[in-house]
N, C-alpha and C positions, 0 to 999 in steps of 0.2 A: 719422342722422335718419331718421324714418319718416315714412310719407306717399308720395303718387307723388309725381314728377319736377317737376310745376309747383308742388304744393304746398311742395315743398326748396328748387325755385329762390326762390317769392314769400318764405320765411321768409329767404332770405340778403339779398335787397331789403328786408326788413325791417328784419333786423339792420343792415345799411350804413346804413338810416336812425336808425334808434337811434343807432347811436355817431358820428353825423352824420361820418360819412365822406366827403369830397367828392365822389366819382365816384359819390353816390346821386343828389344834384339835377342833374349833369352829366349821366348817362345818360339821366334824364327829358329833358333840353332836347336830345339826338342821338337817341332813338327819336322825338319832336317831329317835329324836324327830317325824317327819315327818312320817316315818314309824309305828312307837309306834299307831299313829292315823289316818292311812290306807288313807291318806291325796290322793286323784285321783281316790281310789276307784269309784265313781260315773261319770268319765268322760266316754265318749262315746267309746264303742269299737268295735272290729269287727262287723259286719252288722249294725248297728245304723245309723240312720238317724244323721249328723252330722246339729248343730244348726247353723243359718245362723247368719252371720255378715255383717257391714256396717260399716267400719271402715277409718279414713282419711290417705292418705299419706302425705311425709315428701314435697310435693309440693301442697297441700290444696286439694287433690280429693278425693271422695268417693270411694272406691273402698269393695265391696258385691262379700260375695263369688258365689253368684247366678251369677252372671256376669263371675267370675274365670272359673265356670264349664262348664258354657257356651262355654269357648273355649275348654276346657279338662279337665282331673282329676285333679287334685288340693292338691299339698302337703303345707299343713298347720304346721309351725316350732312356736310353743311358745317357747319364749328366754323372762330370766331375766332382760336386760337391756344394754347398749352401754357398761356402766363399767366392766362387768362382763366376767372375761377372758373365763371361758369355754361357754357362748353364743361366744363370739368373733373367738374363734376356728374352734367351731359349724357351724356360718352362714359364716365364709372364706369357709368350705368345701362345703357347699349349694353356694357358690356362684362359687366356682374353678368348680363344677361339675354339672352346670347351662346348661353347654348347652347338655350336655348329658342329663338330666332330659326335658327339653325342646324339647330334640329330640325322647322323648318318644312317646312327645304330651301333658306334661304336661304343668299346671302350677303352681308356687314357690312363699310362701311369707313368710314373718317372722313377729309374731305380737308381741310387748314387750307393758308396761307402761308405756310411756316416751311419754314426751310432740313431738310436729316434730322438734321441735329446737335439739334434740338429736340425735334421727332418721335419722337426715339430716344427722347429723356427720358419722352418720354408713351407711346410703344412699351413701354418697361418696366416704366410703372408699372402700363397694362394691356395686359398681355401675349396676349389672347384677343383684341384690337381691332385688325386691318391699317389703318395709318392711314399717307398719302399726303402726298407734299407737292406742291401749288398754286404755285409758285413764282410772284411776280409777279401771283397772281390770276387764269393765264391762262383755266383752268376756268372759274371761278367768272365771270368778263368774260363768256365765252361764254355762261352761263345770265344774264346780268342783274344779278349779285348783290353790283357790287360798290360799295362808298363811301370818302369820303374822312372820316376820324374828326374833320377842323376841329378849330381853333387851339386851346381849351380842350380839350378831350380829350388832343391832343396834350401841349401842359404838364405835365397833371395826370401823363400817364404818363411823360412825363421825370421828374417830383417823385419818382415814386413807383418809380424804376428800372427801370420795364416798356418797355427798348427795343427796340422793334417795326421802326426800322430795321435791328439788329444778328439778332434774329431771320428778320427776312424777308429778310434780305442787300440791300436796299433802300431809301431814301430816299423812297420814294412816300408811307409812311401809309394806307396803303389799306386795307378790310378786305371779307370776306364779310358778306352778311347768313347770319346762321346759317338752314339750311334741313336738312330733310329731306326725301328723295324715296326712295318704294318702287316699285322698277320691275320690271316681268314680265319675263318671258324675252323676249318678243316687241320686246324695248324699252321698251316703252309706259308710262309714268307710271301705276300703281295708285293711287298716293295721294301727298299731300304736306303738309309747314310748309312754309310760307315766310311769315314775320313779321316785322317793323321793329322789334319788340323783341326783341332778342337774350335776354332774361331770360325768354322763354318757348316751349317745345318740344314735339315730340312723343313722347306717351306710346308706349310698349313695347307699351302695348295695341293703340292705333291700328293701330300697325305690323304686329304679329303679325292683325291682321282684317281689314286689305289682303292680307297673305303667305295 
């Protein structure tokens, strides 16, 4: 598809509603909801010292954002999960536009809940993308970001064999709100998403005129 990132994502919202897919009007009533209780409010934003992580890859390493900034700024992508089409849209464009962000001087990673056995999976399909695993949400707790997807969402993703316990090696149902944070060497929050609908992100543009 052509178009930037929110114009791809709003057409796949589209399509789900066209072939009256149920997880169109079910997302409508969890970004609702989401919003209704100001859900990201407290994550960090412009100037904020951003809270440091240690988190493993999909090849057993630690990798700490103090180490990331070390080499440069540091664009920090929270994504839902391997299943989840608009993360999937999301980190193809973070990965097609990798080396332009790279050529900033930055550096790129994507953190989701999922065990590495998953991550691997999205590890290889983009392979220019270091992406982390959250386990438990403990990151993502830490900046504010996280929610309980409620009993309908639930359902629909047992119907639909999207098991989020077997992925996140958990029973919680928990998820990130999808964000973006581009953060300086200094720490410090240059820019960010952070939005209660997961169907919408930040442009490469953005990113790359914060970097």
């Amino acid at each position: 598809m052509h178009g930037s990132l929110n114009d791809r994502l709003a057409a796949y919202v589209a399509k789900m509603r066209e072939l009256k897919i149920p997880f169109a009007e079910a997302n409508d009533e969890l970004v609702a909801r989401l919003k209704a209780t100001d859900v990201g409010t407290l994550a960090p934003t412009v100037g904020d010292i951003m809270p440091p992580f240690m988190l493993p890859s999909h090849d057993r390493k630690l990798i700490s954002l103090e180490e990331m900034l070390a080499k440069g700024p540091t664009v920090i992508s929270l994504n839902r999960g391997h299943w989840c089409p608009f993360c999937r849209i999301a980190i193809g464009e973070l990965a097609t536009m990798h080396d332009a962000i790279k050529a900033s001087g930055a550096e790129v990673v994507s953190i989701m809940p999922e065990t590495q056995k998953f991550t691997r999976q999205l590890s290889e399909a983009e392979a220019s993308l270091m992406i982390l695993s959250d386990v438990d949400n403990g990151y993502a707790l830490s900046l504010g970001l996280v929610f309980w997807v409620g009993d309908r969402i639930k359902s629909l993703m047992r119907d639909y064999d999207i098991h989020l316990d077997e992925f996140q090696g958990n029973d919680g149902w928990f998820l990130p709100v999808a964000a973006t944070f581009v953060v300086g060497q200094d720490g410090r929050v240059l820019a960010r998403c952070v939005d209660a609908d997961f169907r919408k992100r930040m442009e490469v543009d953005e990113i790359l005129t914060a970097l």
